[in-house]
N, C-alpha and C positions, 0 to 999 in steps of 0.2 A: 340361480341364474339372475343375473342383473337384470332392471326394468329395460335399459336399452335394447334387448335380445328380443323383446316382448313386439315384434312387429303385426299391427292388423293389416289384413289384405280385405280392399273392399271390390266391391263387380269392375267386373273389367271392362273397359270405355273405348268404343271405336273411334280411330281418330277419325276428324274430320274430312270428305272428300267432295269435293265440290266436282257438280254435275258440266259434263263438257257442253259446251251450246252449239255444238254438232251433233249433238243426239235431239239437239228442240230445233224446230221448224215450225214456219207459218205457209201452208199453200198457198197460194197467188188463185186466184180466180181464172178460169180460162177465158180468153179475149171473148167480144161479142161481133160476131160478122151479120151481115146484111142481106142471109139469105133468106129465099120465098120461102114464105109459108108455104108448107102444103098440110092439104088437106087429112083430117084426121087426126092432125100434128097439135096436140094445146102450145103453144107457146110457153115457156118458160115466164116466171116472174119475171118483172123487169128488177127484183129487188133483188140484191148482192148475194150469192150463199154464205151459209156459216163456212166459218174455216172450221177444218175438220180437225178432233183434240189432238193433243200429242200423245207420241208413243207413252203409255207405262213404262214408270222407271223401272227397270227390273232391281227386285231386290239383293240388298248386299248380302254377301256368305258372311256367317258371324267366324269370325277366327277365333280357332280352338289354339286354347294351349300347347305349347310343345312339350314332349317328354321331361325336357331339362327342367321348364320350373313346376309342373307333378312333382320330381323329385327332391327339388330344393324343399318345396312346401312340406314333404313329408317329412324329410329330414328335420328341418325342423321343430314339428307337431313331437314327431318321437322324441327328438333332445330337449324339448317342455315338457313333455311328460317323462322322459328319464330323471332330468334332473329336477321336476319335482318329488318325484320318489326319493331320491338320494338325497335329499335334502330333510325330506320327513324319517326317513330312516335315521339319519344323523343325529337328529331332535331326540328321535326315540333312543337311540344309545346311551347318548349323551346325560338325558334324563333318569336311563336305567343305572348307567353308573352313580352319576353323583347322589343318586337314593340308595343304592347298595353300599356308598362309600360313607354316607351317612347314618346309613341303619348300623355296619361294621365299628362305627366308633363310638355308635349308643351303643353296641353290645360289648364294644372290651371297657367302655368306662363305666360299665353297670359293674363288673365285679371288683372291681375298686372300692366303688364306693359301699357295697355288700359287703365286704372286706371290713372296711374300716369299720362298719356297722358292727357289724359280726361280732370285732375283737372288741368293743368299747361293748358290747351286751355282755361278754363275755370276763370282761373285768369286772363290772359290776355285779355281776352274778357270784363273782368267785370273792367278791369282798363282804357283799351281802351274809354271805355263805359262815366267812370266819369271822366277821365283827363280833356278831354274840359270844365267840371263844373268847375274846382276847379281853384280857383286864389292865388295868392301872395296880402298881404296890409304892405305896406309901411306907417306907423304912424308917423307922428312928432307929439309931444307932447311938453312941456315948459321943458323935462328933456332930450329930445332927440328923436333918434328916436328909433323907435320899429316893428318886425316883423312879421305878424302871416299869417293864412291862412283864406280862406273864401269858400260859395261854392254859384252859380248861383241858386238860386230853383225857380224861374218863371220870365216869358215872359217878364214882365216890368221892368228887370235887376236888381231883388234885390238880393242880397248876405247874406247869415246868417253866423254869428262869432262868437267868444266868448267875451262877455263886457270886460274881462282884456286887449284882444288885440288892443279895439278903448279906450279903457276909458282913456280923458283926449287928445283926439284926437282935433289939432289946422288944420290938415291937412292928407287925406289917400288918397295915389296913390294905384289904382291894376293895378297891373300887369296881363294881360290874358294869357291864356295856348299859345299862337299864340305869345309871347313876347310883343306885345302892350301894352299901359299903359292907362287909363282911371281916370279922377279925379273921387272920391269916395262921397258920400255924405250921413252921418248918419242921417237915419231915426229915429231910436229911439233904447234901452236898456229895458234890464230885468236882473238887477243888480241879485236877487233873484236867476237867474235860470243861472247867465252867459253867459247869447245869446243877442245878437245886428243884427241890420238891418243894411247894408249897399247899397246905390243904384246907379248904374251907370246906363248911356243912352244905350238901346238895339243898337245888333250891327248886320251885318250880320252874319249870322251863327251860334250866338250865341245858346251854348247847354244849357240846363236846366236838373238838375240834378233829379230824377225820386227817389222818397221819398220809403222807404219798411216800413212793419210794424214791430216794435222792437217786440214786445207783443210777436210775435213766433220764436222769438233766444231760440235759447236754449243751456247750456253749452256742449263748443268741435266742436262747429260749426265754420267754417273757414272762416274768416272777413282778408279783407285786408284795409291797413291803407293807407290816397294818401294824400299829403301837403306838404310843403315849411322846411323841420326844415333848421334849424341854416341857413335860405335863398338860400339851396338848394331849389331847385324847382322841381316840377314833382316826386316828389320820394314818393314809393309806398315800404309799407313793410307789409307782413302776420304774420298770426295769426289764433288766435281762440277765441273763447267766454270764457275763463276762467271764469267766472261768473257773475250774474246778480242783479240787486235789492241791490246792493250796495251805502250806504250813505257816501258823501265823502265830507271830513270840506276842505273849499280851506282856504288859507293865507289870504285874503281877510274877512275871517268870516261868506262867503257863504258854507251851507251846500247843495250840489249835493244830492238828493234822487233818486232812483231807477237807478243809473249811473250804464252804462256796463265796468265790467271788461275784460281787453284782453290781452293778452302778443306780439299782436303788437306792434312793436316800435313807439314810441311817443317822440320826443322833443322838443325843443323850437324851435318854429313856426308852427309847428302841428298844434297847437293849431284855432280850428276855420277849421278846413278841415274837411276831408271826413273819415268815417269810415264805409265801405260799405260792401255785402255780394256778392258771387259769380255767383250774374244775374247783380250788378252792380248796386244795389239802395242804397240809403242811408240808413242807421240804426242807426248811431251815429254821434257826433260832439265830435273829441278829445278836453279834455279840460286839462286834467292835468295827472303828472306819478306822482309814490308813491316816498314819502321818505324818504330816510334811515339816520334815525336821530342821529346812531352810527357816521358816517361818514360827515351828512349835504350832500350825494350826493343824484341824481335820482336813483330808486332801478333797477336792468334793469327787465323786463320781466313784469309788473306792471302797468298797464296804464287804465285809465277809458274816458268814455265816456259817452256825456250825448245822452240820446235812441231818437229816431228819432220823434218819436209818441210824446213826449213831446216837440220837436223841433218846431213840426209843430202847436203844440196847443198854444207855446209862440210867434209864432213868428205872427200868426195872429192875438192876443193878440198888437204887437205890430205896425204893419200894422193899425191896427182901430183905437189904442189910443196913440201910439207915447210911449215914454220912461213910462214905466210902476213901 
């Protein structure tokens, strides 16, 4: 309610009425005549009488109010106290919402951010997890040398890589996640599929890398990449499953079937490491990135791998019968 609404009524004032001078009067004294005394009779003072008071004014009737402003008055007592209510109520609503609208958008941006926690815990858990698998191989060959990656998958220290990294191998140092180096010793090849064995003497504490099954990737699924490029060491990069069941010709005149595609980073030295999902198993072996034959360079974003399930079927393939 506006302040102008807000009127005070204060006691109510008789007008003024002025007294008629018909209703006041002065007696006159009655004349004095020249009659006998008689006897018995005291004479009167000779001194003047009082004039006698005037009437009592009678008092004035105080006027009562009429019906009509009783009701104005009420009226408006009620529409001050209506629309003070309506107005506290309003506050109150008003208040309830924009606290409930406020509480509403701390709770949908709480799992957001729980989210993005989540999954960055959860990378680093699954890195944590394979870094002690994953080595460095240092090749000499009769052309030089050469660098690629390897990963530990069981107890009697064998290594799986990819055949371009050992082939033509006169000598392979790994290097362990710990910086130590171990001489290497080729068990055997699968020219066909790009995977080789390599074996070193078990060590203490040596980790073994915990195989997944590719069969249930599916694409947009978040894979991170862990290996040596260009003989950095240790270095882990994300991604996702950009797609599956891809046929890939290498330079060599091996064609890759059912390799995964990912737009993890892959480069030279990758090659033969780890391409793992976020519990930290293996799923892939990087073997090679696309490329861009405009140019003759790596396409970036582009990279394949060969699927895990196929990993483990060649490799004990090569375990029993040596170079395949």
């Amino acid at each position: 309610m506006q302040p102008e609404e807000n009127e005070v009524y204060g006691a109510y004032t008789r007008p003024y009425q002025p007294v008629s001078s018909a209703s006041v009067g002065v007696l006159e004294p009655p004349p004095i005549t020249d009659a006998p005394p008689e006897q018995g009779i005291v004479e009167p003072s000779s001194s003047p009488p009082e004039p006698p008071s005037p009437p009592p004014i009678p008092p004035r009737k105080r006027r009562r109010r009429g019906p009509a402003g009783a009701i104005l008055l009420l009226t408006l007592v009620l529409a001050l106290i209506f629309g003070t209510g309506l107005f506290s109520g309003w506050e109150y609503a008003h208040a309830s919402s924009s606290a409930s609208t406020t509480t509403k958008a701390g709770a949908s941006s709480t799992p957001t951010t729980s989210s993005g926690t989540s999954l960055q815990a959860q990378q680093e858990a699954a890195i944590a997890k394979i870094e002690p698998s994953v080595v460095e191989l240092e090749v000499t060959t009769a052309q030089g040398e050469q660098i690629g990656s390897g990963v530990i998958i069981d107890a009697q220290g064998d290594i799986v890589t990819n055949n371009h990294v050992v082939s033509g191998a006169q000598s392979i140092t790994v290097v362990l996640s710990n910086g130590s180096t171990e001489q290497g010793q080729l068990i055997g090849t699968s020219a066909s599929n790009d995977l080789a064995v390599v074996r070193i003497a078990p060590y203490a504490h040596m980790v073994v890398a915990q195989f997944g099954d590719s069969s249930k990737l599916v694409v947009g699924q978040d894979v991170i990449a862990v290996g040596n490029p260009l003989g950095i060491t240790e270095t882990a990069t994300e991604g996702i499953v950009s797609a599956l069941n891809r046929s890939i010709p290498e330079s060599s005149g091996v064609t890759i079937s059912n390799a995964i595609q990912t737009d993890a980073a892959v480069n030279p030295g990758n090659s033969g490491g780890a391409l793992i999902n976020l519990q930290g198993q293996l799923i892939g072996i990087p073997f090679a990135g696309a490329e861009n034959t405009q140019t003759n360079t790596q396409a970036d974003g582009v990279n394949f791998a060969i699927p895990s399930n196929l990993v483990q079927t060649v490799v004990q393939q090569i375990l029993q019968q040596g170079t395949t």
